[in-house]
C-alpha positions in Angstrom: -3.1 20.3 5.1 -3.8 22.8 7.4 -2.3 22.5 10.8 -0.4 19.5 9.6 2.9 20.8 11.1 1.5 21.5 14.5 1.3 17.1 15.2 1.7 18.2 19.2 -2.0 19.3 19.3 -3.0 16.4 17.1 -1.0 13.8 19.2 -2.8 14.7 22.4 -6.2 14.7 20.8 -5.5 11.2 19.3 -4.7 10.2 23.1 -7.8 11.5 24.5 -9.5 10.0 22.0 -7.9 6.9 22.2 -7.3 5.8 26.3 -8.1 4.7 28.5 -8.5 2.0 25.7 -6.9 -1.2 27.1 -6.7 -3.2 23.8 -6.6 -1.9 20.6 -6.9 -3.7 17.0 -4.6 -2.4 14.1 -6.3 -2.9 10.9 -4.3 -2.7 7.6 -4.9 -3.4 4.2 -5.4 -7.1 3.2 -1.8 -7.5 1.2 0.0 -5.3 3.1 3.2 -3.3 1.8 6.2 -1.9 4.0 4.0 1.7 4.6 1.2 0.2 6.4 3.2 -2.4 8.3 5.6 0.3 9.6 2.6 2.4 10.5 0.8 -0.3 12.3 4.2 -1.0 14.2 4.8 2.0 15.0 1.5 2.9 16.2 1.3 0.0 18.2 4.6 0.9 19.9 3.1 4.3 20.3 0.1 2.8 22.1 2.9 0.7 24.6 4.2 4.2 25.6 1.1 5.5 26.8 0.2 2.1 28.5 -2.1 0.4 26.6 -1.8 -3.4 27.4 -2.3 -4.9 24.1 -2.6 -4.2 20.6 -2.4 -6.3 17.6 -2.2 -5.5 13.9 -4.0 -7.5 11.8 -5.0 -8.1 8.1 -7.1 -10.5 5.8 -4.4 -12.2 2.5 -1.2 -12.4 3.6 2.3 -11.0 2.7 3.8 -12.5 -0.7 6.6 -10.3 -1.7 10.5 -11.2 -0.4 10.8 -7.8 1.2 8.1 -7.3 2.7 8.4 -11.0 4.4 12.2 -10.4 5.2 11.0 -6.8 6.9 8.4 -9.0 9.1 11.4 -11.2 10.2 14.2 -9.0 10.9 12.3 -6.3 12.8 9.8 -8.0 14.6 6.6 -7.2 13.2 3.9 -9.3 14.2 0.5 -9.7 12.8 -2.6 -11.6 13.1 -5.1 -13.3 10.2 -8.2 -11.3 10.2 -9.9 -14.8 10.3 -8.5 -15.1 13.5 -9.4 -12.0 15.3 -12.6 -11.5 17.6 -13.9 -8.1 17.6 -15.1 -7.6 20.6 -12.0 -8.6 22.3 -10.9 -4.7 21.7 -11.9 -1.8 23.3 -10.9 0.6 20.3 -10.1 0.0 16.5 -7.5 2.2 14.5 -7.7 1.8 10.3 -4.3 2.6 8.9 -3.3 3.1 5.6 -6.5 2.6 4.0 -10.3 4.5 4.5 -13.2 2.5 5.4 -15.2 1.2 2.7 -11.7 0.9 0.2 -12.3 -2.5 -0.8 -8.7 -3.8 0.0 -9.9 -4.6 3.8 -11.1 -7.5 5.2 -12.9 -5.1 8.4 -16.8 -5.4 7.7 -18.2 -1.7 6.8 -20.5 -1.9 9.7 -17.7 -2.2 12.3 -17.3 0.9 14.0 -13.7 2.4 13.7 -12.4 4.6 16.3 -9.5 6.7 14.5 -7.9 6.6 10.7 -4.5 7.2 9.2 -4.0 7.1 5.8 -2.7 9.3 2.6 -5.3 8.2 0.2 -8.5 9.3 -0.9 -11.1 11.4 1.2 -11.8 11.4 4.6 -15.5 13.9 4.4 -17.7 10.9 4.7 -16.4 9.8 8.4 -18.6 10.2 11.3 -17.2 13.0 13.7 -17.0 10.3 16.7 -13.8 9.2 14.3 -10.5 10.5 14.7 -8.9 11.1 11.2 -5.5 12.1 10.2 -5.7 11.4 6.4 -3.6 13.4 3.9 -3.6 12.9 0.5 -0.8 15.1 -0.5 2.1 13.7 2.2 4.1 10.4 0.6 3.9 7.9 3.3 1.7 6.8 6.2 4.9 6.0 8.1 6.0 10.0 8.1 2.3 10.7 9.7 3.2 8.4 12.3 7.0 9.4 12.7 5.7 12.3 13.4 3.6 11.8 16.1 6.1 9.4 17.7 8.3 12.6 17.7 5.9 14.9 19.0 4.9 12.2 22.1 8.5 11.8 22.7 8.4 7.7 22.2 11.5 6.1 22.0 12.2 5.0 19.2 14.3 1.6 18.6 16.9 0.7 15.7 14.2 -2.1 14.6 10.9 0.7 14.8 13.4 3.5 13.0 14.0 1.1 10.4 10.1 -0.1 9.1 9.3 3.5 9.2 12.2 4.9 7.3 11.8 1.7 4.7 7.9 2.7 4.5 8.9 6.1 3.7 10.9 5.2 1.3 8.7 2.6 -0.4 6.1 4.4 -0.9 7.9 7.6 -2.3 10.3 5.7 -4.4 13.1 7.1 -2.2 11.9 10.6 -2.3 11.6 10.6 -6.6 7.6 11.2 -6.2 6.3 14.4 -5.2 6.4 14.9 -1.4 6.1 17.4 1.4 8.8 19.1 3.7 7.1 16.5 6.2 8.5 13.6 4.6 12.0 14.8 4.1 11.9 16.4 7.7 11.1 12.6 8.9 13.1 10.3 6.0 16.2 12.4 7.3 15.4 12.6 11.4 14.6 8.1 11.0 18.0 7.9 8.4 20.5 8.7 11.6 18.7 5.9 13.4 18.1 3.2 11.7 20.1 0.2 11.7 21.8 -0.2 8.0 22.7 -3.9 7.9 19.0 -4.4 8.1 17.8 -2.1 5.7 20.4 -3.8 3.3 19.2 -6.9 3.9 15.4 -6.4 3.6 16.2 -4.7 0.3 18.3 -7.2 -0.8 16.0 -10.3 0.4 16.7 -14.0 -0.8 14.0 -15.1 -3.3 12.3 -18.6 -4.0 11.6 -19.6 -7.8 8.3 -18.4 -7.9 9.3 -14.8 -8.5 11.4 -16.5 -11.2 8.7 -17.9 -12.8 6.7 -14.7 -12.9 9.2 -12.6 -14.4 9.8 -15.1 -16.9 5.8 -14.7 -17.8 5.7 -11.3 -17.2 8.9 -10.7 -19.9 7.4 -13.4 -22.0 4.0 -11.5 -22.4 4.5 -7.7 -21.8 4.1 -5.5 -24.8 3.8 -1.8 -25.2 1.3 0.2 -27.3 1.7 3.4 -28.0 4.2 4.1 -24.7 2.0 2.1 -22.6 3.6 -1.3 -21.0 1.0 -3.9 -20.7 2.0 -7.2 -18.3 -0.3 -10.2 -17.6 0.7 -12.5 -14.8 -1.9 -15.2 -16.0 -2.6 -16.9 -11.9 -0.4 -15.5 -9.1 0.4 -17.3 -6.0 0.8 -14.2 -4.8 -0.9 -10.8 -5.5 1.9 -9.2 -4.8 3.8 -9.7 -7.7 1.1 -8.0 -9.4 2.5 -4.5 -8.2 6.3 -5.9 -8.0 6.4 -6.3 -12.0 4.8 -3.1 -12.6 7.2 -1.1 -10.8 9.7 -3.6 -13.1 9.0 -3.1 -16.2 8.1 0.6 -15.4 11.8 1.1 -15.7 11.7 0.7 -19.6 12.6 4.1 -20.9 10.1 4.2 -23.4 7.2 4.0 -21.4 5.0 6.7 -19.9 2.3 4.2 -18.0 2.8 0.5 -16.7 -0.3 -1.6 -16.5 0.3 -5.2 -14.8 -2.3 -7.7 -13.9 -2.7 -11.2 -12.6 -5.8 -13.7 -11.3 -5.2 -14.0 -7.8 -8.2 -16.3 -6.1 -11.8 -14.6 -7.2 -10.4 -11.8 -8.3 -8.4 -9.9 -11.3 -5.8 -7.7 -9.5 -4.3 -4.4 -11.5 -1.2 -1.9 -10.6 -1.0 1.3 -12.9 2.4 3.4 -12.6 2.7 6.3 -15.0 5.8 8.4 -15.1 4.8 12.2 -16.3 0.8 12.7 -16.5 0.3 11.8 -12.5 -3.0 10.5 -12.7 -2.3 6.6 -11.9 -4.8 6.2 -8.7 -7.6 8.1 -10.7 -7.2 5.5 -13.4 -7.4 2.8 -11.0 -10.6 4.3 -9.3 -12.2 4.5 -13.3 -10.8 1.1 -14.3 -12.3 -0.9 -11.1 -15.2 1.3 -11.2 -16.0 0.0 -14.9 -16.8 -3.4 -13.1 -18.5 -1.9 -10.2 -15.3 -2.4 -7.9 -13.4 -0.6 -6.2 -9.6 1.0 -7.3 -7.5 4.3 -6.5 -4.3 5.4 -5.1 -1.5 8.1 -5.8 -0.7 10.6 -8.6 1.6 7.8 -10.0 0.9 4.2 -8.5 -2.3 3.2 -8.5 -3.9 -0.2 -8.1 -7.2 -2.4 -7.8 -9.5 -5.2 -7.7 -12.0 -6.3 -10.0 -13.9 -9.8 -8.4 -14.2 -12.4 -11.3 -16.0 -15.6 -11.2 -13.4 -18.5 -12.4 -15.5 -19.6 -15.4 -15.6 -15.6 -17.0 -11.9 -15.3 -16.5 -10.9 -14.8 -20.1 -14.1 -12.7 -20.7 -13.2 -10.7 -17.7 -9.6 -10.4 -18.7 -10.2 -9.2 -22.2 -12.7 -6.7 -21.0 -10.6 -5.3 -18.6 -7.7 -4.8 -21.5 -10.3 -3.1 -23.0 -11.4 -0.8 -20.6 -7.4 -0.1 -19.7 -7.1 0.8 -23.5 -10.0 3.4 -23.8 -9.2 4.9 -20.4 -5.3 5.5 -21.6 -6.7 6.8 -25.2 -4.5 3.7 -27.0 -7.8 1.9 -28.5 -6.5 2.1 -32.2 -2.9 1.8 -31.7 -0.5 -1.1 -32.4 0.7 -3.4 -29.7 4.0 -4.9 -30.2 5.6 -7.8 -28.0 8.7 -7.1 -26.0 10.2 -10.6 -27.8 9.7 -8.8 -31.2 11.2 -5.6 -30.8 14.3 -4.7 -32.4 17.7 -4.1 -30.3 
């Protein structure tokens, strides 16, 4: 974390490094949440400042969940289908909210990335020639890149103040996780700026019956063993909903970790949230990594992706239970359904 205060120094070097780039690609994680679509905007509107002439953020999967959609709409966020983007239409390309080689990307690993901002994982194994402003120990993306707006002196809209102050606020679960003086010193500069209505409304988003449907299956099949909350999805129009019924359910007092997962396309997506021990992304790194995936995240949301052929799905399915079970020391103990518990 050293130096991370001083974001003047680090704001010029991410210029130089950056211009006299004329285009520049945005690459975000494939299912994107509020933090890395508020970073990409706002590094894009950073870019605009210093005269770059076009930048686009882009993503492979698409965005499923009702506030995250209703974010897109009301504050203008644009973003392109990976499938849709030519590389070498760009003279630069900037990786936010996710490291090279993560597994939640649709970027080849042999595309050469120019700068990365993130707050997960490592960033040791990048080449020098890439800038890096990766912190695991701050709460959001969006507060890295508040921060450098502040320190270049970009002008900030009511629309741009918003996604970041929503991303912040996403991804600490409104300042309850464990944070840095960085975050609050951002949450609180963005909160007298930000246009309320909107907020309201992207937090309060209409939704279609599908999410209906999935809570009815989620409440239908979770069941807790020995504090631990276990949710299957069965197939997911969205993989979204994956992480959206953990942080659900994670609201039963009784529980100390929230597993959910659901078959989305080839693969078995997971979300872990865990309340005391803070060891959520380290579970998701050892669950995917049973399968030879790949799986991380925070100190208590983590989350991951384990590919499955269609005709091993229940296989799949039941190994994966039982590689959640031994990894959360529960391999003995009783698992009761929700429906049959007691009031």
């Amino acid at each position: 974390m050293d130096g991370l205060q001083d974001f003047t120094a680090r704001v010029e070097a991410f210029k130089q490094h950056i211009l006299p780039a004329r285009s520049v690609l945005i690459a975000v994680h494939d299912y994107p949440d509020p933090d890395c679509l508020a970073s990409g905007f706002g590094l894009g509107n950073l870019l605009t400042y210093w005269g770059v002439d076009r930048w686009e953020i882009t993503h492979g999967g698409f965005v499923g969940r009702a506030e995250n959609r209703m974010m897109m709409q009301l504050l203008d966020i644009k973003t392109t289908p990976f499938a849709l983007i030519d590389l070498q239409g760009f003279d630069k390309i900037i990786m936010v909210d996710s490291l090279p080689g993560g597994g939640n990307m649709s970027l080849p690993e042999d595309v050469k990335v120019h700068a990365v901002f993130d707050h997960h994982g490592e960033a040791d194994f990048l080449p020098e020639s890439c800038f890096k402003e990766v912190h695991t120990r701050i709460g959001a993306t969006s507060t890295l890149i508040a921060h450098y707006l502040f320190a270049a002196k970009c002008p900030l809209s009511l629309k741009l103040a918003t996604a970041l102050f929503y991303g912040i606020k996403t991804d600490t679960q409104d300042m309850a996780m464990d944070v840095l003086p960085e975050d609050l010193v951002a949450y609180r500069r963005l909160f007298e700026l930000i246009e309320h209505r909107l907020l309201a409304q992207i937090e309060h988003p209409p939704r279609n019956i599908d999410f209906f449907k999935t809570l009815y299956r989620a409440s239908a099949s979770f069941s807790e063993s020995a504090k631990v909350g276990l949710v299957y999805l069965g197939r997911v129009n969205t993989p979204d909903h994956v992480a959206e019924m953990a942080d659900l359910f994670h609201s039963l007092e009784e529980s100390e970790y929230t597993v959910s997962c659901a078959f989305y396309e080839d693969g078995l997506f997971f979300s872990i949230r865990c309340k005391k021990n803070r060891n959520a992304g380290t579970l998701a790194k050892k669950i995917a990594g049973a399968f030879g995936c790949s799986g991380g995240g925070h100190e208590r949301a983590g989350a991951g992706r384990i590919s499955v052929p269609k005709e091993q799905e229940e296989e799949r399915l039941e190994a994966f239970r039982k590689v959640v079970r031994k990894n959360l020391g529960i391999e003995g103990s009783q698992i009761v359904p929700l429906v049959d518990r007691k009031l």
